[in-house]
ZAKE-693035 format. One line per 8 residues: number of its first residue (from 1); their letters; for each residue x, y, z of C-alpha. Coordinates in steps of 0.25 Angstrom, whole numbers. Layout:
NUM	A	X Y Z; ...
//
This chain:
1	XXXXXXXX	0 0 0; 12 8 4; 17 6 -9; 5 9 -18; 4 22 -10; 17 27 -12; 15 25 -28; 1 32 -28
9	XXXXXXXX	9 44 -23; 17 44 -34; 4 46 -44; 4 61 -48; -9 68 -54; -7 80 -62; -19 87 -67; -19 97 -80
17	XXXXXXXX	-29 106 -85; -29 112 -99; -39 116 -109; -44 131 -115; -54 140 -111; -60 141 -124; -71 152 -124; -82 157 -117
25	XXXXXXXX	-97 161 -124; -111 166 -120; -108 172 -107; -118 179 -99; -116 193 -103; -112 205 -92; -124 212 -87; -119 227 -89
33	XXXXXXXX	-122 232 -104; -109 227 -108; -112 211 -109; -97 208 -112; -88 202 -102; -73 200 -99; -71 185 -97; -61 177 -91
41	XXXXXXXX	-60 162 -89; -53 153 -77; -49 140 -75; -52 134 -60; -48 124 -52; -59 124 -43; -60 139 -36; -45 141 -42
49	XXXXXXXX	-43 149 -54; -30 143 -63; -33 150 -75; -39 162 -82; -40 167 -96; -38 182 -101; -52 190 -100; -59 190 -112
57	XXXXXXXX	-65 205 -114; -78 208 -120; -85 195 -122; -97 186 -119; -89 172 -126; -76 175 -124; -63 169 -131; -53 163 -121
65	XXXXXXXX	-45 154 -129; -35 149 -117; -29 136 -115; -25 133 -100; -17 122 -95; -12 117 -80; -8 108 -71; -19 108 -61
73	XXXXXXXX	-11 106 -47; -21 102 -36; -34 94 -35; -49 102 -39; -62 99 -41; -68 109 -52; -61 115 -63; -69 129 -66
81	XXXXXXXX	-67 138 -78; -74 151 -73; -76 163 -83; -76 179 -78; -80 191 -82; -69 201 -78; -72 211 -69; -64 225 -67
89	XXXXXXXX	-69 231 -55; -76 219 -49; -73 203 -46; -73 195 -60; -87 188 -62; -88 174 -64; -99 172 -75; -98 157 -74
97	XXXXXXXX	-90 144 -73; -86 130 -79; -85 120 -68; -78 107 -72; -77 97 -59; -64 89 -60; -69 74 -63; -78 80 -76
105	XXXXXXXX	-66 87 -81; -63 74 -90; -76 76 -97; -71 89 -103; -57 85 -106; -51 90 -119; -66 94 -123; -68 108 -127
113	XXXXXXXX	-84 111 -124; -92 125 -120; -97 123 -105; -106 132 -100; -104 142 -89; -110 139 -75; -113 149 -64; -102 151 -55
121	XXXXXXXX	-108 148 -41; -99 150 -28; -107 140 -21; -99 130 -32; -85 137 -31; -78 127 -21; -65 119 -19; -57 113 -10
129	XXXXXXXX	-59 100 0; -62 100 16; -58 90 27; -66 85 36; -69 73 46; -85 67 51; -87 61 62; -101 53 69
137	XXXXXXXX	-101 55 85; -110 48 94; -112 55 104; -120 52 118; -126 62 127; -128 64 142; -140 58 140; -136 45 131
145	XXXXXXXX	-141 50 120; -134 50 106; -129 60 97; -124 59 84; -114 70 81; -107 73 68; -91 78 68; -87 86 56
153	XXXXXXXX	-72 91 56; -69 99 46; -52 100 46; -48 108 31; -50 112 19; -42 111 6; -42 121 -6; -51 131 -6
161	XXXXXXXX	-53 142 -15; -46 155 -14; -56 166 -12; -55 179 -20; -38 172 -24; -36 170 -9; -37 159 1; -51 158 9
169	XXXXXXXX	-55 159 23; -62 146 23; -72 142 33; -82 130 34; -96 126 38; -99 115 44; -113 110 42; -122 97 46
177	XXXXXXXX	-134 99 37; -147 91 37; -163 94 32; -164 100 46; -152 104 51; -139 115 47; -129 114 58; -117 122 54
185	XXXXXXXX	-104 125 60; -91 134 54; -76 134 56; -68 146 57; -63 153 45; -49 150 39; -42 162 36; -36 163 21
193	XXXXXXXX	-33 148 19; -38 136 7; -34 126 15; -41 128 30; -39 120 43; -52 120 49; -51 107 58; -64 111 65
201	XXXXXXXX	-74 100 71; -90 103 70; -100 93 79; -114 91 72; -124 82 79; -131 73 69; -143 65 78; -151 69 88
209	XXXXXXXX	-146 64 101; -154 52 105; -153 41 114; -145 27 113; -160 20 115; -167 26 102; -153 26 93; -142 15 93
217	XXXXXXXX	-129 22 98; -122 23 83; -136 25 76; -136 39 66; -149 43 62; -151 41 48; -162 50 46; -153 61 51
225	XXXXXXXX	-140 55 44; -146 55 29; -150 70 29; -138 77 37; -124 81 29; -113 88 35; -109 100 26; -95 108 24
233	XXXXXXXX	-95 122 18; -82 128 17; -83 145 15; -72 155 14; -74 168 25; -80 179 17; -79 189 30; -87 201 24
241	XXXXXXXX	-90 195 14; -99 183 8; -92 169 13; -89 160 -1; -91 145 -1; -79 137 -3; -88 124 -5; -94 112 3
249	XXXXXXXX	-95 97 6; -107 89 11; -106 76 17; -118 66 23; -117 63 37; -123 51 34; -110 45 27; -104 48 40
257	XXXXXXXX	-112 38 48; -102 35 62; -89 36 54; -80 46 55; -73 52 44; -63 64 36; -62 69 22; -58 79 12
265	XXXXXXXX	-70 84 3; -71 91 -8; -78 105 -7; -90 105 -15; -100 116 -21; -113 120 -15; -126 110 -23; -133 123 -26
273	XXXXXXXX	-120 129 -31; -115 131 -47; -133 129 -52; -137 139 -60; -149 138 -71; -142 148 -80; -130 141 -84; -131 143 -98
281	XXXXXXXX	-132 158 -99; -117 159 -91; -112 157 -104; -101 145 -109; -86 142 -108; -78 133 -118; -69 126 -111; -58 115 -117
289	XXXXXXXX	-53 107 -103; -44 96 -103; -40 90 -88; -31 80 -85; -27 72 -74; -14 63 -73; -10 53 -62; 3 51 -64
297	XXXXXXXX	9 36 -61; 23 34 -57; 33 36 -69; 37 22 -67; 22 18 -72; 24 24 -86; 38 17 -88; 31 9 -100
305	XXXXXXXX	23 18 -105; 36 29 -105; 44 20 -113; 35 14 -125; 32 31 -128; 46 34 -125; 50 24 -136; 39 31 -146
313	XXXXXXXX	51 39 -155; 57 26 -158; 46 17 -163; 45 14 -177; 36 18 -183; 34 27 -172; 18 28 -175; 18 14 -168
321	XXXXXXXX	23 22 -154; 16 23 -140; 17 39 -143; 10 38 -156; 2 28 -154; -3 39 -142; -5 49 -151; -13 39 -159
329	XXXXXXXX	-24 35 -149; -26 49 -142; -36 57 -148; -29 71 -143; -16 74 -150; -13 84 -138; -16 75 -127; -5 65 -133
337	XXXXXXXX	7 75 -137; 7 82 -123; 11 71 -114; 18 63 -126; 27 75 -130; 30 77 -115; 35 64 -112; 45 64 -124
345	XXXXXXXX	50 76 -121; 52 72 -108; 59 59 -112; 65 68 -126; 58 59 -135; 50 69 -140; 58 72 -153; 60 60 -160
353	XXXXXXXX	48 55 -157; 42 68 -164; 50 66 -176; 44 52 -176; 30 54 -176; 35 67 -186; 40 60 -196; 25 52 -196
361	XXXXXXXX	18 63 -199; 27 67 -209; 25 52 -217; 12 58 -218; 14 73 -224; 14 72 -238; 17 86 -241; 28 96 -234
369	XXXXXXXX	18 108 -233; 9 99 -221; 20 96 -214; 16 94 -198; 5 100 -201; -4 91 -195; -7 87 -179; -1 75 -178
377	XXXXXXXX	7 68 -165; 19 74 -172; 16 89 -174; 8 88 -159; 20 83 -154; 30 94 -159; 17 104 -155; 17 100 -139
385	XXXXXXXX	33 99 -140; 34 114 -145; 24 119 -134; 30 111 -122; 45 114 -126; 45 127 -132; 37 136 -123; 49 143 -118
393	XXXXXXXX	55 145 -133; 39 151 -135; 41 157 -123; 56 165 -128; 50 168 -143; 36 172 -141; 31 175 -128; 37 190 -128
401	XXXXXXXX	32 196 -142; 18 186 -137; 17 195 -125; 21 208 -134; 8 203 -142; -1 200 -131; 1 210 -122; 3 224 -134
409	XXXXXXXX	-5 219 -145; -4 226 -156; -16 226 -169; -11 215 -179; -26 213 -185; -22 210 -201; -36 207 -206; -45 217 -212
417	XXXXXXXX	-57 209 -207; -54 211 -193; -49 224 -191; -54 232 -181; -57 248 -183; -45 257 -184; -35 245 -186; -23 247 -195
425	XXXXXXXX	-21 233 -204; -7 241 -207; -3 243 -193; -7 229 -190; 0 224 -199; 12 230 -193; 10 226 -178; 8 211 -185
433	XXXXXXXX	21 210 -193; 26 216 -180; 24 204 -169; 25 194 -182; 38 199 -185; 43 198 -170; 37 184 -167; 43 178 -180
441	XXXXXXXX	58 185 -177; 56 180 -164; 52 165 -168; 62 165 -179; 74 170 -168; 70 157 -158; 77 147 -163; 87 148 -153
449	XXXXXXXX	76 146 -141; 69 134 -149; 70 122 -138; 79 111 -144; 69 101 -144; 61 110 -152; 73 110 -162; 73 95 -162
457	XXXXXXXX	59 91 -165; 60 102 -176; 73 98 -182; 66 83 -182; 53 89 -191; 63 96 -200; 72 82 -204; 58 75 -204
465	XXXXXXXX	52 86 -212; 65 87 -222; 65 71 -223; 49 70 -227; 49 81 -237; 64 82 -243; 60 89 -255; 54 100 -247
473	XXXXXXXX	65 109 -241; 55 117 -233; 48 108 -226; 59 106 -215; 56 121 -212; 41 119 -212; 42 106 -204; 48 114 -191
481	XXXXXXXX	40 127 -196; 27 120 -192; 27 118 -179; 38 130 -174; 31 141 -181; 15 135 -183; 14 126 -171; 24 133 -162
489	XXXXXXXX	27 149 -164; 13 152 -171; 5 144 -162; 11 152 -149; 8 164 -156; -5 162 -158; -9 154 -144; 2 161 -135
497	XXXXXXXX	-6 156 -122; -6 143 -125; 11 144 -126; 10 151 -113; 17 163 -120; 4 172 -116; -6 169 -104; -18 170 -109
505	XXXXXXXX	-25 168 -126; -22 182 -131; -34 192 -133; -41 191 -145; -33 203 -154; -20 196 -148; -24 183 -151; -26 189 -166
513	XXXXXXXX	-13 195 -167; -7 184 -163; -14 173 -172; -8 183 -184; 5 182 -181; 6 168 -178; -2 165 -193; 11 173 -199
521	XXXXXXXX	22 165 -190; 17 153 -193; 17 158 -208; 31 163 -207; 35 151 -199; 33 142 -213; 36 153 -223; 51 149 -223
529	XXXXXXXX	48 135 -223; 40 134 -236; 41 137 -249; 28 142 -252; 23 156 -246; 15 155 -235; 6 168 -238; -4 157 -243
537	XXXXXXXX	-6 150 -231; -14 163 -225; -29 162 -226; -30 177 -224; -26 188 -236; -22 198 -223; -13 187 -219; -7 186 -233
545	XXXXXXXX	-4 200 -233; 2 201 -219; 12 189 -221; 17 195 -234; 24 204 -227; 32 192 -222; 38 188 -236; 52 191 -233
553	XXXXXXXX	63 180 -235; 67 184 -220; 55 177 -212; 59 164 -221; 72 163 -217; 68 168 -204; 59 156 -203; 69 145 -210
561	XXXXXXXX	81 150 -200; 71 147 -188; 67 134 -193; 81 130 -196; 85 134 -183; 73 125 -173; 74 115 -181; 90 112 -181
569	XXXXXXXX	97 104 -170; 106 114 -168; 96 125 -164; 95 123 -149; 89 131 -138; 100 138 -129; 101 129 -116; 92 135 -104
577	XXXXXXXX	84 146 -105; 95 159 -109; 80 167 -110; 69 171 -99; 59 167 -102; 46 168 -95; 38 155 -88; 29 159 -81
585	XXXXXXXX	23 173 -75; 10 177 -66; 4 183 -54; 6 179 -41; 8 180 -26; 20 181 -18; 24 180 -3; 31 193 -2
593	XXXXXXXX	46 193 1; 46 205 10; 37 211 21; 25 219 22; 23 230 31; 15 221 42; 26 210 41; 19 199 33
601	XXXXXXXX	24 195 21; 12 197 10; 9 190 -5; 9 200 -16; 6 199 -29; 17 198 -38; 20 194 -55; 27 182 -55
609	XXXXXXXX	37 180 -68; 45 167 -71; 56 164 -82; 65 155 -85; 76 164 -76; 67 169 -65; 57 173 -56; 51 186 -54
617	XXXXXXXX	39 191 -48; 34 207 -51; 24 217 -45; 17 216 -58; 20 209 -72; 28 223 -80; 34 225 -67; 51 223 -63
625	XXXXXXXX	54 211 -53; 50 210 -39; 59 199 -37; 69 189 -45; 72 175 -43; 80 168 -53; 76 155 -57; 90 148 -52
633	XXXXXXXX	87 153 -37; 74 145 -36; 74 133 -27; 60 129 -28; 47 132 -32; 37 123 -23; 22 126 -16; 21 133 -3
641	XXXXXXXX	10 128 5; -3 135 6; -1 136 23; 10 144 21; 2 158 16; -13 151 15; -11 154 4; -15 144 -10
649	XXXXXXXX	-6 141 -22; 7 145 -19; 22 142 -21; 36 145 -17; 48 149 -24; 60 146 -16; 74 152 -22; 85 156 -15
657	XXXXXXXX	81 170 -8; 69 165 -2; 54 158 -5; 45 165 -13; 30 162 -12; 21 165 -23; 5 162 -21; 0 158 -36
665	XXXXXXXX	-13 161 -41; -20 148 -42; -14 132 -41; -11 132 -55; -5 144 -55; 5 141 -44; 8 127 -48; 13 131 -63
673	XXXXXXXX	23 143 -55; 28 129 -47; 31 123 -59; 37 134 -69; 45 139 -58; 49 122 -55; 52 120 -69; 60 133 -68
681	XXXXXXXX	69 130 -58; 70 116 -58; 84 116 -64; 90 124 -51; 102 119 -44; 97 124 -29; 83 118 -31; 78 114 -17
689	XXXXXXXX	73 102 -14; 65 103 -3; 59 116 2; 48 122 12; 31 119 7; 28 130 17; 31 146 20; 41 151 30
697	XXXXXXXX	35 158 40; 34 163 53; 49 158 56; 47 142 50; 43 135 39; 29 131 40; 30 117 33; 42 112 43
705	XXXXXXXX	43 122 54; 56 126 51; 60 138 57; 72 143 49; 68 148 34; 80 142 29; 77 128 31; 77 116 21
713	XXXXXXXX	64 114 15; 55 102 22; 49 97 7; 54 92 -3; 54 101 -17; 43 99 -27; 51 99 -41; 62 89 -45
721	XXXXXXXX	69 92 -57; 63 90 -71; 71 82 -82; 69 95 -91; 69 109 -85; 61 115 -96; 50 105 -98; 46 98 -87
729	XXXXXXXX	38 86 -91; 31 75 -82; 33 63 -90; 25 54 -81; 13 65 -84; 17 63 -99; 15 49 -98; 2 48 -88
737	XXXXXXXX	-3 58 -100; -1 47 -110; -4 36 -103; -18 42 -101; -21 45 -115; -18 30 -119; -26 26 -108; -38 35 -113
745	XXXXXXXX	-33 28 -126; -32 15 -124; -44 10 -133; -37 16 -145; -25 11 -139; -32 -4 -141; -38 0 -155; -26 2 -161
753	XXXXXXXX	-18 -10 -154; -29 -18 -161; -28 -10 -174; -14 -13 -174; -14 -26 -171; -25 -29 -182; -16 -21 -193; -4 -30 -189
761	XXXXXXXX	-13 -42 -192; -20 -39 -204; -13 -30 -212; -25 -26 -223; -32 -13 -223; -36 -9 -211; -51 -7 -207; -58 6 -206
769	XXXXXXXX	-59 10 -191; -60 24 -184; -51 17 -174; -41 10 -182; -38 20 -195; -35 32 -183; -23 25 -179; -7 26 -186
777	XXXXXXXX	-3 13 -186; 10 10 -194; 14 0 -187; 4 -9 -181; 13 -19 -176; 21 -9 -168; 11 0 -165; 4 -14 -159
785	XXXXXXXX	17 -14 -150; 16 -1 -143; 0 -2 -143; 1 -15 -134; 13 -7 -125; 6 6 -124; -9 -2 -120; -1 -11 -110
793	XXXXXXXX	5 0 -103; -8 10 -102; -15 -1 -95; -2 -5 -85; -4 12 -84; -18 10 -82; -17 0 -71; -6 10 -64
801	XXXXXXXX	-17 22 -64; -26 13 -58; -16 7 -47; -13 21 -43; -27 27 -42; -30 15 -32; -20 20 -25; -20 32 -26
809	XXXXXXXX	-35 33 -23; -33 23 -12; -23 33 -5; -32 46 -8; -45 41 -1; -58 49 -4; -59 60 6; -44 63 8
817	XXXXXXXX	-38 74 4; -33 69 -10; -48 63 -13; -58 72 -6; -72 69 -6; -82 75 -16; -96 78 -13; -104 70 0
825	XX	-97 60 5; -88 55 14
//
């Protein structure tokens, strides 16, 4: 037992959320003469806000266009996307909600579907879990008569909501309800914690007192039994103002009977609350949600299955390997090419088994000009690999003239159609060839930052391209062309959010600008690697016109010099970073390092601003530092525990002058700071390994007593050290990722094993079937091989899982702190 619990511990469960907040329509409109409204839309975690679009002025169905993704880093019970008409002078109006509770989230996976708004009703706005303990007392009178009395301890409470972004001052009733009775009792008010310590004992008597000759000794009274329930309502302190209900939890007394008992419970709504009969006229919200939930085995369990996709580059013919036939089975491309590009890169495998399932496609290209056109396992691979590895060469190219963009647009409207009064097409024109010129210099002056893998994969599609197509000495340029400059550069341009080069999906007359210069890089990227012009390739004649101006044998050479250079194996990225480059950047808050006039140390608001070399943090985002630390002098980055500050969410940084404490804005928030600044600094010499979970203060360390500030650490540190500094992969993640989708597979998986095996046996025309004329089979003798391995393996997986979820759930008992109740019940 020991043994199967010390191996349950070793299960980890990550859980991801990423989607798009598509669009709004139909909203109720505002009650002033002006209908319109300025929306905004959050993502929440329960009562926690982890993500908010830009506001969308002006507009009953307004556009949001934004993709999210995060690791979710704690347990929760809803996930609610809330849209808000933004207020000036007065508190932001919630005009209604979409409520999605944890377990249905997989009915909505990968599905983009309109949901209509419901009222948002505090009476339904809870989270959080309280402990408590029930006890049955018989108790005999003077008079030897019997009592019955009802004990309720109520001892804490986990994870409540921050009130107006700070914590509560929680309180709780205590209630024994019945058709005739109310007997209630309170606590005292927590001051300014989530996480209260009540440990208070209320006493309820349950049957009359009566004497031992009508009623056995041990006898309840069902009548009374059946109809009483013993109710929790927890309440933050309002003091002059209205109290605001946390939530509740009911449980029947008669499941108690004569036991004694504790639990967790899960806070739940009010019954009444979240009803409304005018649903429909709150308006709608198109939503694209995709939630996943991975436990983690020990990586000695995916051995196996690690090595038959690891061996995939080498299999001939390589449509007969685990990776392809993964690709095969799975319906969504994306789904495949995350974790399987991941894991190769983890174990660098990733570019010759690229140049593999390249040179397939390319056995199917009958003509140069279509060329990696297509979406296939090939070009999706060489998309994800671009996105996961070059984000910091986006980063050093585009990010700055992005920001110049975003932040001073200037008019680049081109089309005579959708001129607005008193523009100038002339002066337009000018501001256009303007930030096309400076986005195409600086592309074509990057080669020095491209990654080396990068360089690699594109140097492989070259040769592949050269070999395919000898007669055409173009189509080495255009093979590399397409993907650096159509699915890379012109792609970023136009989507910068989703590259995390801007915050937010541009306004619409950005979003415009943008969407024209990244037409014309993507034009220019293939004019020096064809023949023919590319004037033609414009739909618009405004377009024609514009690009003309580009007919100079400059950009060509431009363009054939920058290929030349990304895709030769002697173009390399200088080692380390020899630029600044920014990480990540945002508001938070800070313990202060000084005094304040009474002699308390005080949080203040500050702009926090990360980069490859440092850490600052700012009065304001334009403004000089406040305070420096380089990046060599930080010796961990770990969670501070809430009792230090009663304080939610926050962290420390601890470097060689002192500690900082920063308090983030939500759990998401705070966690993705732990990891950029991890990931950061994980290469230092001086790391620490252990250090303190808890605040200095008062003269000793509140986790271990000690009383001298430069003590050892009592923990051990958080962060190991990756395998590779700048992308920091989880292989075991990777694999659990893969091993679901051929478990989710594994009908397809049999389909194909038997189409293979009948094709090995009768070698005439094949019969037409939807199932059988789907699959690639070259070789179905080998692709029979790796079917039986892959099938074999997914099932010793599958008994694996199901081992560990005994255990696990066998450890976790319903009603502990890990698996809290839901709902009545005990």
């Amino acid at each position: 037992m020991a043994a199967g619990q010390g191996r349950a511990a070793e299960l980890r469960v990550f859980r991801s959320l990423r989607g798009k907040i598509c669009d709004a329509k139909n909203l109720v409109p505002y009650s002033g003469p002006n209908k319109m409204r300025d929306c905004f839309c959050t993502i929440n975690l329960d009562q926690e806000e982890v993500f908010r679009t830009q506001v969308v002025e002006k507009s009953l169905s307004p556009y949001f266009g934004e993709d999210f993704y995060f690791e979710i880093p704690r347990i929760f019970q809803c996930l609610s996307f809330y849209i808000y008409d933004k207020s000036v002078l007065q508190k932001d109006l919630r005009i209604g909600k979409v409520a999605i509770k944890k377990e249905d989230l997989c009915r909505y996976t990968g599905k983009e579907k309109w949901y209509l708004l419901q009222p948002v009703d505090s009476n339904s706005e809870v989270q959080g879990k309280v402990h408590l303990e029930f006890r049955l007392n018989e108790l005999i009178t003077d008079n030897g008569s019997v009592c019955q009395q009802l004990v309720v301890q109520i001892k804490e409470c986990h994870g409540l909501p921050l009130i107006n972004g700070q914590n509560c001052d929680p309180y709780a009733t205590v209630s024994l309800v019945g058709p005739s009775r109310n007997d209630q009792k309170k606590t005292k008010v927590k001051k300014k914690t989530s996480n209260p310590q009540f440990n208070e004992t209320f006493y309820f008597e349950v049957t009359r007192s009566s004497s031992y000759t009508k009623k056995s000794q041990f006898q309840v009274e069902e009548e009374d039994i059946e109809k009483l329930e013993v109710r929790v309502d927890l309440w933050n302190n309002g003091n002059l103002i209205q109290d605001v209900f946390l939530g509740e939890i009911k449980v029947p007394v008669k499941v108690l009977r004569n036991d004694s008992f504790q639990a967790w419970y899960l806070l739940q709504p009010r019954e009444n609350g979240n009803k409304s009969s005018k649903t429909d006229e709150l308006g709608s919200l198109r939503l694209n949600i995709c939630y996943t939930e991975d436990c983690v085995l020990p990586s000695e369990d995916y051995t196996s299955l690690r090595n038959l996709l690891l061996k995939s580059p080498d299999v001939q013919p390589i449509s007969a390997s685990a990776a392809c036939i993964l690709g095969e089975v799975c319906r969504d491309k994306y789904d495949v090419v995350l974790p399987l590009v991941r894991l190769l890169l983890h174990h660098q495998k990733l570019v010759p088994f690229v140049t593999g399932v390249a040179e397939l496609d390319l056995k199917d290209t009958q003509e140069a000009n279509t060329i990696f056109r297509g979406n296939t396992l090939a070009t999706r691979c060489v998309d994800e690999m671009m996105k996961i590895v070059g984000k910091h060469y986006l980063k050093v190219t585009l990010k700055p003239i992005l920001d110049e963009i975003c932040e001073s647009p200037k008019p680049c409207e081109i089309d005579p159609i959708k001129l607005r009064e008193g523009d100038n097409v002339e002066i337009n024109k000018e501001n256009l060839r303007y930030y096309v010129d400076k986005v195409f210099n600086t592309i074509v002056q990057s080669s020095i930052s491209c990654p080396t893998l990068m360089c690699d994969v594109f140097y492989a599609l070259r040769h592949l391209a050269a070999n395919r197509f000898p007669n055409d000495p173009h189509v080495q340029y255009s093979a590399v062309s397409s993907f650096v400059f159509l699915r890379f550069f012109a792609v970023a341009v136009v989507s910068p959010h989703t590259f995390h080069l801007r915050p937010h999906h541009p306004d619409a007359q950005t979003s415009r600008t943008l969407t024209l210069i990244s037409k014309t890089i993507q034009t220019l990227g293939s004019w020096g690697s064809l023949s023919k012009s590319k004037i033609s390739s414009f739909k618009e004649t405004f377009m024609c016109e514009f690009f003309k101006t580009f007919q100079e044998e400059k950009f060509t050479e431009a363009v054939k010099k920058f290929l030349d250079d990304v895709s030769s194996t002697e173009s390399r990225e200088p080692s380390g970073m020899s630029e600044s480059v920014t990480l990540k950047e945002g508001e938070m808050y800070k313990r202060a390092q000084g005094r304040t006039l009474i002699g308390k140390k005080n949080f203040k608001r500050r702009w926090f601003h990360l980069t490859s070399k440092e850490l600052t943090y700012h009065k304001q985002q334009d403004k000089d530092p406040l305070y420096i630390i380089p990046i060599k002098n930080i010796l961990a980055v770990e969670k501070l525990e809430e009792s230090s500050f009663n304080k939610k969410n926050m962290f420390q940084v601890i470097h060689v002058e002192k500690t900082l404490y920063i308090q983030a804005n939500n759990c998401v928030e705070a966690n993705e700071w732990r990891e950029a600044l991890c990931r950061v600094t994980r290469c230092n010499q001086r790391r620490l390994s252990v250090y303190h979970p808890s605040a200095f203060l008062n003269g000793s360390w509140l986790c271990c007593k000690a009383t001298l500030e430069n003590t050892v650490g009592c923990t051990p540190c958080t962060a190991g050290v990756p395998a590779d500094i700048q992308i920091e992969i989880d292989g075991d993640r990777e694999m659990e990722r893969i091993y679901s989708l051929f478990a989710i597979s594994m009908p397809k998986l049999q389909k194909m094993e038997e189409t293979c095996e009948s094709t090995a046996v009768y070698q005439g025309p094949q019969k037409e079937s939807d199932d059988c004329s789907n699959f690639n089979i070259e070789d179905s003798v080998a692709t029979f091989h790796t079917l039986q391995q892959i099938i074999a393996i997914v099932e010793k997986l599958r008994e694996s899982h199901e081992k560990y979820q005994k255990t696990r759930s066998s450890s976790a008992k319903y009603g502990s702190e890990e698996n809290p109740i839901v709902g009545k019940g005990s």
